[in-house]
DOTORZA-253574 format. One record per residue (C-alpha): residue number from 0; chain; z, x, y. Coordinates in steps of 0.2 Angstrom, whole numbers. Layout:
BEGIN
<node pos="NUM" unit="A" up="Z" east="X" north="Y"/>
...
// end
This chain:
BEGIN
<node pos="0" unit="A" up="725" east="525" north="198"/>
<node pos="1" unit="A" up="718" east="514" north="211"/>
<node pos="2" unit="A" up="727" east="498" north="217"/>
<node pos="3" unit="A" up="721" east="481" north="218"/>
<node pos="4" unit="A" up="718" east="476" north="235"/>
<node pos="5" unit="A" up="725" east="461" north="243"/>
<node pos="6" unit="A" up="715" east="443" north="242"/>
<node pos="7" unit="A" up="710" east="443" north="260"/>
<node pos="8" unit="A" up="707" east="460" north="262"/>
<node pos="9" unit="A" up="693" east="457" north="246"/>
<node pos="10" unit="A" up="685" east="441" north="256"/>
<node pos="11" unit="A" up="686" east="453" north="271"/>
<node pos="12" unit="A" up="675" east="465" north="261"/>
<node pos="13" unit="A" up="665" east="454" north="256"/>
<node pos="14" unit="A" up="660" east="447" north="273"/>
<node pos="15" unit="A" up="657" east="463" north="280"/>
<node pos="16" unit="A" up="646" east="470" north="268"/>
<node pos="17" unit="A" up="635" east="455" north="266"/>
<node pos="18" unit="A" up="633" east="449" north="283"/>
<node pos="19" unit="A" up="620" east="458" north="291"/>
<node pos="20" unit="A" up="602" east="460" north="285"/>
<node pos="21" unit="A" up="585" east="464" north="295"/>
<node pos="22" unit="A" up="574" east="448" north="299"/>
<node pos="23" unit="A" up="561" east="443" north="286"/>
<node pos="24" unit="A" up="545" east="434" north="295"/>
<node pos="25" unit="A" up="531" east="424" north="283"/>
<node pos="26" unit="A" up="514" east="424" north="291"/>
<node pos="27" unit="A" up="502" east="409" north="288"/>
<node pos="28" unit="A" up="499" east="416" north="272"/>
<node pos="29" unit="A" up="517" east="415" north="267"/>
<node pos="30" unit="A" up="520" east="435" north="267"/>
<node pos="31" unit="A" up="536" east="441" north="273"/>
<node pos="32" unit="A" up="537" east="458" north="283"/>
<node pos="33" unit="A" up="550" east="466" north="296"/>
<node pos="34" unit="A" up="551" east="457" north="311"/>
<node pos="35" unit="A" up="554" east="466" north="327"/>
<node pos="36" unit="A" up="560" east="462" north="342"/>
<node pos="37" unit="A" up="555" east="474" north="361"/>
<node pos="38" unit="A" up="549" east="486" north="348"/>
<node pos="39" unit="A" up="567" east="487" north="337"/>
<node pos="40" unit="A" up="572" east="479" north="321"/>
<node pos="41" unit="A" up="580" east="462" north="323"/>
<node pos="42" unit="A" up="594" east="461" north="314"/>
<node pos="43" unit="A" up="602" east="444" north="309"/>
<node pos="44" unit="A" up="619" east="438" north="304"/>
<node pos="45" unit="A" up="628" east="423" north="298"/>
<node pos="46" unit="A" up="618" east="408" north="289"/>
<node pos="47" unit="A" up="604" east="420" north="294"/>
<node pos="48" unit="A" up="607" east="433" north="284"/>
<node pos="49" unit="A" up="612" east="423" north="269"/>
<node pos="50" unit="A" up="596" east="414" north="271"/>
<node pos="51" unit="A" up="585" east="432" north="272"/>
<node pos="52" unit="A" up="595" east="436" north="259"/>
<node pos="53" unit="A" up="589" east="421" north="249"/>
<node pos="54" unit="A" up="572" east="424" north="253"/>
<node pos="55" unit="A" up="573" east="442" north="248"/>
<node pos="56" unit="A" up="581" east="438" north="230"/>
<node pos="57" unit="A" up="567" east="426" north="227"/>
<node pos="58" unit="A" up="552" east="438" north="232"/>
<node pos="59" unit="A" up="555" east="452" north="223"/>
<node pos="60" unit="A" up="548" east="455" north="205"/>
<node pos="61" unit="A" up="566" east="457" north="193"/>
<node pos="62" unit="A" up="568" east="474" north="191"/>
<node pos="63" unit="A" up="555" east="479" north="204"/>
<node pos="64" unit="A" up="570" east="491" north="211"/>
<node pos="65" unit="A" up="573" east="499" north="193"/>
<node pos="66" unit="A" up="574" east="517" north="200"/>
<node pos="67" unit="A" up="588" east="511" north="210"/>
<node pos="68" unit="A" up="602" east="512" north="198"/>
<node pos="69" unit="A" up="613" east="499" north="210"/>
<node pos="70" unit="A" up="598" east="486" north="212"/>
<node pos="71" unit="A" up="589" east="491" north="195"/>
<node pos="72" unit="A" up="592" east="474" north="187"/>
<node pos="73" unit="A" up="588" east="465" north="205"/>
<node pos="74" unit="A" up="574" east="452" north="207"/>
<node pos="75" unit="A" up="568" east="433" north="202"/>
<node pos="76" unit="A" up="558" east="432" north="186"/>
<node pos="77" unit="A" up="547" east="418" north="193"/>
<node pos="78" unit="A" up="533" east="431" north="195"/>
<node pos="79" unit="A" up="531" east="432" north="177"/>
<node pos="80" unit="A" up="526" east="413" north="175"/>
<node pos="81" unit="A" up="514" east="413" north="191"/>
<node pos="82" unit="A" up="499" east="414" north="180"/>
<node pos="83" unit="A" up="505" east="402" north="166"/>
<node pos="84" unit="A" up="494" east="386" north="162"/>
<node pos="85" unit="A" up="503" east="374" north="173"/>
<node pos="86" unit="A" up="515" east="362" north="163"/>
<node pos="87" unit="A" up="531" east="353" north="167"/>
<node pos="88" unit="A" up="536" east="367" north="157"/>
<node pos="89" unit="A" up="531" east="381" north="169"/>
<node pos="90" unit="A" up="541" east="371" north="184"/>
<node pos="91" unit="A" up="556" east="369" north="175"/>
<node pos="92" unit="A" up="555" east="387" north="169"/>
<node pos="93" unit="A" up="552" east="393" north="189"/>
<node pos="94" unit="A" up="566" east="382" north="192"/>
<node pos="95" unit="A" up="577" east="389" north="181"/>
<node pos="96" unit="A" up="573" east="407" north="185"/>
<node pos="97" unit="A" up="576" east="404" north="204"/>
<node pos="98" unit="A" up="591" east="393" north="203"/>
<node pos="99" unit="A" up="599" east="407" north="192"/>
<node pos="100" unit="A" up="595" east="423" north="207"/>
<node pos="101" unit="A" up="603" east="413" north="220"/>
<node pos="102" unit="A" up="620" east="408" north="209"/>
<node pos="103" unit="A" up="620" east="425" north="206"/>
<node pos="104" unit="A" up="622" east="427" north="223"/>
<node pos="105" unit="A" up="639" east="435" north="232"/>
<node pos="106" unit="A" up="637" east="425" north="246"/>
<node pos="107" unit="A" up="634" east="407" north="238"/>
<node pos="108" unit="A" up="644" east="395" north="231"/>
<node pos="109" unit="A" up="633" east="383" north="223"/>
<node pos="110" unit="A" up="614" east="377" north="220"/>
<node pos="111" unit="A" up="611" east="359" north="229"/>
<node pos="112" unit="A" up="594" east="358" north="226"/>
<node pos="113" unit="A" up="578" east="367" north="222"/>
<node pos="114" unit="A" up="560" east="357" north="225"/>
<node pos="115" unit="A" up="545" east="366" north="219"/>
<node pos="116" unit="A" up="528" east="359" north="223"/>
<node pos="117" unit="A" up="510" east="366" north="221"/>
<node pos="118" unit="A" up="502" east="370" north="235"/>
<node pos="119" unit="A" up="486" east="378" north="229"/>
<node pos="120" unit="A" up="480" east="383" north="213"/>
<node pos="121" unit="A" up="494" east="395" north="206"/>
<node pos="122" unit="A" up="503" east="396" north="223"/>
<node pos="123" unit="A" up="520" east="385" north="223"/>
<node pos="124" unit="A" up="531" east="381" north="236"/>
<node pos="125" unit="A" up="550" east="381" north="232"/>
<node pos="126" unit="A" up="562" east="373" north="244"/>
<node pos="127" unit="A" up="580" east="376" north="242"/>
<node pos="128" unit="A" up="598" east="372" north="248"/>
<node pos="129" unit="A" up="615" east="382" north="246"/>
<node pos="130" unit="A" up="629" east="381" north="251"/>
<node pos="131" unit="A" up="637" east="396" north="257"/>
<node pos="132" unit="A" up="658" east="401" north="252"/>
<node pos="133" unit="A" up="661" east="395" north="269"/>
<node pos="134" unit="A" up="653" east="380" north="264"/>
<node pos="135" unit="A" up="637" east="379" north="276"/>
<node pos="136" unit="A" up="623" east="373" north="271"/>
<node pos="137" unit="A" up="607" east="385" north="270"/>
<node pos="138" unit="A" up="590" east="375" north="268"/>
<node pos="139" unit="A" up="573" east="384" north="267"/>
<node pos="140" unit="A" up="554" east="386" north="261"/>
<node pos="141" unit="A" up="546" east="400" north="251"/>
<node pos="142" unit="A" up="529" east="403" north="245"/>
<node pos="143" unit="A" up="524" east="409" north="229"/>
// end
């Protein structure tokens, strides 16, 4: 029998083992990839992390990590529409799959806003802002 652990002993959990993540970087072409620092990983924390961890909920395919039975049913379903015929339908649609990832989230507490434009023919840039359970605001740009 296992017993339940104390409230702040759970928040405590929580905070540990979502706060630290390896630093995404976009290049002009909006592709993220490690960014390193004097030849190491940098590794971020804080609103930092909880905005990597935004991006990286975002960017990859749902169900991309399948063979990983923890992540198997990980990922944005945004991908899928990418192609669509362009539509007021296919923004609220790519809305709607990115505002549910990040609610789905540990480390946020609510959805203020997602703004998605088209920046090229099938390439969309989503802008969003969370607030965090510590009730900080995160605010960022990703490309599609």
């Amino acid at each position: 029998m296992t017993l339940p652990l104390p409230e702040s002993k759970l928040d405590n959990l929580l905070f540990k083992t979502l706060n630290e993540d390896i630093k995404l970087k976009p290049d002009q072409y909006g592709v993220y990839d490690i960014e390193f620092v004097d030849g190491d990983l940098n590794n971020v924390t804080g609103l930092e992390s909880l905005y990597n961890a935004c991006v990286i909920s975002i960017m990859t395919r749902y169900k991309e990590l399948q063979d990983n039975k923890t992540y198997a049913d990980f990922g944005c379903r945004v991908h899928e529409l990418i192609k669509d015929n362009k539509s007021k339908m296919l923004l609220y649609k790519l809305e709607v799959y990115i505002e549910d990832v990040l609610k789905n989230m540990r480390r946020v507490k609510k959805v203020n806003e997602i703004i998605i434009t088209e920046t090229e023919p099938y390439t969309y840039n989503v802008h969003f802002n969370i607030t965090s359970l510590t009730d900080e605001t995160v605010r960022g740009d990703v490309l599609l």
